[in-house]
KOLTORFI-446920 format. One record per residue (C-alpha): residue number from 1; x, y, z. Coordinates in pm, whole numbers, m for minus. Example, Ala and Ser with C-alpha at 12.3 -4.5 7.8 and 13.67 -1.06 7.14 Angstrom:
<sites>
[1, [1230, m450, 780]]
[2, [1367, m106, 714]]
</sites>
This chain:
<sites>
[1, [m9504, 1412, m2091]]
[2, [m9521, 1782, m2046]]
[3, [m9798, 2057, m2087]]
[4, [m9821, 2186, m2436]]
[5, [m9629, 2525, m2404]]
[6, [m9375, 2756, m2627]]
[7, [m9058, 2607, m2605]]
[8, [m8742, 2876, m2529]]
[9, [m8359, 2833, m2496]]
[10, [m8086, 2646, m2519]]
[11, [m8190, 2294, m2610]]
[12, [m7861, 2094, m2591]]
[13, [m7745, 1743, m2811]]
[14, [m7653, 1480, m2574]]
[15, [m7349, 1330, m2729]]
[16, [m7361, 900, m2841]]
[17, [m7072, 783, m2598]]
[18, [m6938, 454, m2702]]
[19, [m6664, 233, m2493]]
[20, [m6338, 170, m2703]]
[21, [m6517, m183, m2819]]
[22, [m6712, 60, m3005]]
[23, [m7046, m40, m2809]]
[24, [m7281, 233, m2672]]
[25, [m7147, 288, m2308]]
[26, [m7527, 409, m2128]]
[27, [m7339, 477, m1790]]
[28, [m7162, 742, m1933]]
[29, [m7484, 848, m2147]]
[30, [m7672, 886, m1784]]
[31, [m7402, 1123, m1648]]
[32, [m7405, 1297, m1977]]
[33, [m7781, 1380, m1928]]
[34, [m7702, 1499, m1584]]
[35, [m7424, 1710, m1740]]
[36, [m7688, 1860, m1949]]
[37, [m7945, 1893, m1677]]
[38, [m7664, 2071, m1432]]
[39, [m7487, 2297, m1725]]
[40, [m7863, 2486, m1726]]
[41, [m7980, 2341, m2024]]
[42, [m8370, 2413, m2100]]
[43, [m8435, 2099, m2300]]
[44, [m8290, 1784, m2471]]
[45, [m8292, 1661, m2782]]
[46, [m8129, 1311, m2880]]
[47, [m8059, 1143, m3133]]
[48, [m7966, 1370, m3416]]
[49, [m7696, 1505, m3637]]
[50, [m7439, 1572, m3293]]
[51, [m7518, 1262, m3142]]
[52, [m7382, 1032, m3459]]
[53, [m7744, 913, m3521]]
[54, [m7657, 762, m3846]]
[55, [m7389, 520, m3742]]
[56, [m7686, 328, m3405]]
[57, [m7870, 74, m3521]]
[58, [m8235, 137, m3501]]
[59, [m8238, m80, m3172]]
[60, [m7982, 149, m2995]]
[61, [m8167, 479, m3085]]
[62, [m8476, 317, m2927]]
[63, [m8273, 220, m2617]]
[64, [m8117, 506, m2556]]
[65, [m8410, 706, m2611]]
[66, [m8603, 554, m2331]]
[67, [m8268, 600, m2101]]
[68, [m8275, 957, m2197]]
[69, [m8644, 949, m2078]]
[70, [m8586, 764, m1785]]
[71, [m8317, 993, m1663]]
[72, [m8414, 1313, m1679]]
[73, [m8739, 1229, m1497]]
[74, [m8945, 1514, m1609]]
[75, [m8690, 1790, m1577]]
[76, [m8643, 1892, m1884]]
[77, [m8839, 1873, m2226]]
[78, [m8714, 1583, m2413]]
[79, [m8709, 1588, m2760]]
[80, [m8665, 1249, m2951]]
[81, [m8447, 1247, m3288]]
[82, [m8676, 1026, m3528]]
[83, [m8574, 1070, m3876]]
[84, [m8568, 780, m4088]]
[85, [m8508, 701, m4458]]
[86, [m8855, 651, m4529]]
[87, [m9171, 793, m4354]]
[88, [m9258, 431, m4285]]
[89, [m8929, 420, m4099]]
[90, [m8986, 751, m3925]]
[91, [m9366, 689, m3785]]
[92, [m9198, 384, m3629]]
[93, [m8966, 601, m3402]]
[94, [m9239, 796, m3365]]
[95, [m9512, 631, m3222]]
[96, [m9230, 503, m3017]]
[97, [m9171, 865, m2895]]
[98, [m9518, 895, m2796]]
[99, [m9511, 538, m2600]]
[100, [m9216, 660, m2398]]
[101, [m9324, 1004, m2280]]
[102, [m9133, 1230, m2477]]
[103, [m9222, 1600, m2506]]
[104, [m9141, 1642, m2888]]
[105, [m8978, 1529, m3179]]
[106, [m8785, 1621, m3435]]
[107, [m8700, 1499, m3773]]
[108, [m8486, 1606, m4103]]
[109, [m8664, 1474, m4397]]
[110, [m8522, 1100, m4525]]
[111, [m8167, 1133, m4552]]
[112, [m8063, 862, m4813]]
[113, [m8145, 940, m5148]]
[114, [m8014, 984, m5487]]
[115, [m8165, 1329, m5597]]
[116, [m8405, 1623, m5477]]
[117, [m8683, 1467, m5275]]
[118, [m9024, 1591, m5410]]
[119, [m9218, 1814, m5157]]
[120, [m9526, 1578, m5179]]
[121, [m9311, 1305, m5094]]
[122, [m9191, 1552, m4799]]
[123, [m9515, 1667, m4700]]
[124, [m9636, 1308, m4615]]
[125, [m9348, 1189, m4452]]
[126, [m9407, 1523, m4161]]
[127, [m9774, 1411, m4203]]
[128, [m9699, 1021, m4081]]
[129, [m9474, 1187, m3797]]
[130, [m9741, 1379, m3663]]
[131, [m9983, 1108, m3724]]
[132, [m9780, 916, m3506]]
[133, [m9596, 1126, m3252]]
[134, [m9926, 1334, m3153]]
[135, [m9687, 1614, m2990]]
[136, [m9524, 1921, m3133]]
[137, [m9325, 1817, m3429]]
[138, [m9000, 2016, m3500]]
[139, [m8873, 2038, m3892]]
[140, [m8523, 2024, m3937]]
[141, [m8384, 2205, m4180]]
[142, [m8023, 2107, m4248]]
[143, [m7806, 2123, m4554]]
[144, [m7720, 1819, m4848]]
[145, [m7590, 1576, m4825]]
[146, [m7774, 1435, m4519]]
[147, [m8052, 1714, m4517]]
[148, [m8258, 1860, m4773]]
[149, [m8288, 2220, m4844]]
[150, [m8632, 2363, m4829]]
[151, [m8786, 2691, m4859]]
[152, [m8876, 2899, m4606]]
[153, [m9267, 2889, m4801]]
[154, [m9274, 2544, m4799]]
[155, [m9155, 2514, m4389]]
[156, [m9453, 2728, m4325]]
[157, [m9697, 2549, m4540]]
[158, [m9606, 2217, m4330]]
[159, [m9659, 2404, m4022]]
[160, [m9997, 2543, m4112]]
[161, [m10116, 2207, m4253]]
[162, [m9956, 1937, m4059]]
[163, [m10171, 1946, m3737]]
[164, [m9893, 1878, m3472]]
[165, [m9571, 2024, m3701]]
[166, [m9508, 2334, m3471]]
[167, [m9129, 2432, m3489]]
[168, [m8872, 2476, m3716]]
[169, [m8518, 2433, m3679]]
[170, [m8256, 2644, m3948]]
[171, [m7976, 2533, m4064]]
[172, [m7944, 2584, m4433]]
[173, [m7728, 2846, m4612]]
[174, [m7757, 3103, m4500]]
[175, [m7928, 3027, m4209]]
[176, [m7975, 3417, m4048]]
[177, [m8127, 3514, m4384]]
[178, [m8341, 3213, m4356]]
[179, [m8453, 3277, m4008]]
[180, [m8572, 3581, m4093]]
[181, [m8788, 3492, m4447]]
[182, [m8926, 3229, m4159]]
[183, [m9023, 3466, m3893]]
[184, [m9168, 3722, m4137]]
[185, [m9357, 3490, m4330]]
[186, [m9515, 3311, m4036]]
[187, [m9894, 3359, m3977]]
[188, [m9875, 3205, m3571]]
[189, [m9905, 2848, m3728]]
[190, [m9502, 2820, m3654]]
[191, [m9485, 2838, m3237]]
[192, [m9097, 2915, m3243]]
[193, [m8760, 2906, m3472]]
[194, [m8479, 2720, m3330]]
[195, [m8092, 2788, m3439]]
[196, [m7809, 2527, m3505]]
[197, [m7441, 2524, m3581]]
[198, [m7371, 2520, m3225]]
[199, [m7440, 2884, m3150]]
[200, [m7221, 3017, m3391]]
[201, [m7452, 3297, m3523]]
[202, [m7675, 3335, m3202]]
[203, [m7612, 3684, m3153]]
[204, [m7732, 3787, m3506]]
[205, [m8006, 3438, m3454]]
[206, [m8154, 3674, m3168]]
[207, [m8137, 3963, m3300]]
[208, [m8378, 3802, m3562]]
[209, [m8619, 3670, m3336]]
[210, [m8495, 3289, m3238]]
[211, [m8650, 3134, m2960]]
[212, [m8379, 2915, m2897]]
[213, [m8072, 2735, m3013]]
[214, [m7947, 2348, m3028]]
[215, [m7619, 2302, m2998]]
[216, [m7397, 2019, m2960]]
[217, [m7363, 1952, m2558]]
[218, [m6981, 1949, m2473]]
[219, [m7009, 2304, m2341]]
[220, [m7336, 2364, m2242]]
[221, [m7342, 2565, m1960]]
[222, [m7139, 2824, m2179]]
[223, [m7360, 2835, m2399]]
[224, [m7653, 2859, m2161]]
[225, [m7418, 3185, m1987]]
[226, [m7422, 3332, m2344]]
[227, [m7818, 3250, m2442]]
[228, [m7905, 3385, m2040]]
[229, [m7739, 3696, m2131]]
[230, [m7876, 3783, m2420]]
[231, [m8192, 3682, m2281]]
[232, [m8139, 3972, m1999]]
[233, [m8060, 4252, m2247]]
[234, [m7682, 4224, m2187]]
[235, [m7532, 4213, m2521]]
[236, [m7205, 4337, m2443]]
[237, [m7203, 4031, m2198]]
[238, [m7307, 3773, m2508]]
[239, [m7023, 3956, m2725]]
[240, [m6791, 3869, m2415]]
[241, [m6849, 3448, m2399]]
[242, [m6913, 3469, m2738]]
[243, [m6530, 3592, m2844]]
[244, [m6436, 3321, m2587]]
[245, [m6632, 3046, m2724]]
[246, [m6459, 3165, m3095]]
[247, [m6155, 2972, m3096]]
[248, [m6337, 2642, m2969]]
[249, [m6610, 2697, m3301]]
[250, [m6299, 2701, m3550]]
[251, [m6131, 2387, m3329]]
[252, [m6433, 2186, m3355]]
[253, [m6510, 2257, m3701]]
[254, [m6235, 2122, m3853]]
[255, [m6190, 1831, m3614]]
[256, [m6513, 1654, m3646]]
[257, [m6534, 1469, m3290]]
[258, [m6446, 1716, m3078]]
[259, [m6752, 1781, m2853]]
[260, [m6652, 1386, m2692]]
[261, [m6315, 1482, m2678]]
[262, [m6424, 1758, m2473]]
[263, [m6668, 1576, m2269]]
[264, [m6405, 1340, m2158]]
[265, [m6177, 1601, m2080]]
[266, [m6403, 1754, m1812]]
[267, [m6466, 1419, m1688]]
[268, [m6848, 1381, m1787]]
[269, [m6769, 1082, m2076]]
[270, [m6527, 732, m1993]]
[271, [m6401, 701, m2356]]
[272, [m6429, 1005, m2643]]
[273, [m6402, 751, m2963]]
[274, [m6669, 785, m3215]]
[275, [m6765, 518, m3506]]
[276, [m6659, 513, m3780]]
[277, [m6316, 676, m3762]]
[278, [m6139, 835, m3463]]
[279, [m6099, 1210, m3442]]
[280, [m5735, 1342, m3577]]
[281, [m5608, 1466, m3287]]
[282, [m5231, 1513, m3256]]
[283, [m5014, 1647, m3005]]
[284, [m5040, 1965, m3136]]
[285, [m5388, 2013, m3141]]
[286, [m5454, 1809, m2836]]
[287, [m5215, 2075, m2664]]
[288, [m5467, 2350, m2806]]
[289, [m5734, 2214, m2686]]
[290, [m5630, 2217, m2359]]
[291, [m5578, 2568, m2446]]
[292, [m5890, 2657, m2541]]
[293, [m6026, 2469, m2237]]
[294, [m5836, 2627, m2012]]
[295, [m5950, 2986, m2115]]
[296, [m6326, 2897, m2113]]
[297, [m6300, 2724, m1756]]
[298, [m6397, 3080, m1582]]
[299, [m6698, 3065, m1741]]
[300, [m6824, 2703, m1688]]
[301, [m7050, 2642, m1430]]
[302, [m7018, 2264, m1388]]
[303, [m6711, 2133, m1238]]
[304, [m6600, 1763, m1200]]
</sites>
């Protein structure tokens, strides 16, 4: 486990890769982490919302969490996914965290329910996390179904009262409005705000005052190029990968999937099916992507 320390950058989603029996393929997992590692990446965070969380069993996410672990050997900050549908759930994957040698976690509040989840009920479950994790906690905020909304007021009060909740990470609608009710608001209890959506609004996210961004991992050392240059001042740069990266955003946003059809396509992943459903991919839009691939090679640092 790492020193304590602010957290900055581009902390990248390890995609779930499964082999075409639909089991979790952890071969292909340890070269993804590599991938991650060699693209620039500044931390890790698995399981969560990009790496089909939902759809491993609770025995897979603890597997693969100590593979994740295991590989990157201290190189990175790891940051374990550990949401659960109740809190009782969640201080299990916790504590399991915390056994492993993970850096951080990071949770959404429970994500099956019927209605709006009360904040007391909200406020414990973070509480049982930190209870149990005893490292910085990071909040996810991500929008309904699967997350719950919450207020910018009520992200703050959990990070000034929950003694290890330390970061927040914005996704709700709309998130660069958010960000900045977050960042204004904050009295130093909150060490950092982290963006989402894959980078999509990380120009106007810095601008704001983001310390970071996690982002699916399928082209990570683009968007490391693009966070790096920002990071130096060069915003003309940014506006450069970031027009590249555009058509890729629209691609992968209406063909949930995409980031392991990607990874197999530079050779990283064996098989790109997900559960539950394969991705719609015809010829078409398979020839795009090749497109689109093709057009963002200059600016990919890892090769095959």
């Amino acid at each position: 486990m790492s020193l304590q320390k602010t957290y900055r950058g581009i902390f990248t989603i390890p995609s779930t890769p499964f082999r075409e029996d639909g089991e979790i393929d952890v071969p292909s997992f340890r070269r993804l982490i590599d991938f991650c590692i060699e693209c620039g990446a500044h931390g890790l965070v698995f399981p969560v919302n990009a790496s089909e969380f939902t759809s491993l069993s609770d025995i897979e996410r603890f597997e693969l969490s100590e593979v994740l672990v295991d590989q990157n050997a201290g190189r990175l900050p790891v940051v374990i996914g550990v949401a659960g549908v109740s809190q009782e759930a969640a201080a299990k994957f916790a504590r399991h965290a915390h056994d492993i040698g993970a850096d951080c976690v990071i949770a959404m509040p429970p994500y099956i329910r019927r209605s709006q989840l009360p904040e007391r009920l909200i406020f414990d479950y973070y509480s049982k996390i930190s209870d149990e994790a005893q490292m910085p906690v990071f909040i996810q905020n991500y929008v309904p179904p699967i997350g719950t909304d919450m207020s910018p007021k009520f992200v703050l009060k959990l990070c000034r009262e929950i003694e290890h909740v330390k970061y927040i990470k914005e996704e709700t609608v709309p998130s660069t409005i958010r960000l900045s009710s977050i960042i204004q608001g904050n009295d130093g209890s909150c060490k950092g705000v982290f963006g989402g959506a894959g980078g999509r609004y990380l120009i106007e996210e810095y601008r704001r005052g983001v310390c970071g961004n996690m982002p699916g991992c399928h082209v990570t050392d683009v968007v490391v190029a693009f966070w790096n240059a920002l990071e130096a001042g060069d915003e003309k740069h940014a506006t450069y990968i970031y027009k590249e990266l555009t058509p890729l955003f629209f691609f992968e946003r209406q063909l949930r999937g995409c980031y392991k059809e990607v990874l197999y396509r530079r050779g990283v992943i064996d098989c790109p099916l997900k559960r539950n459903g394969v991705m719609p991919l015809d010829d078409v839009s398979s020839k795009y992507l090749d497109d689109i691939l093709d057009e963002l090679t200059p600016l990919m640092s890892w090769k095959k």
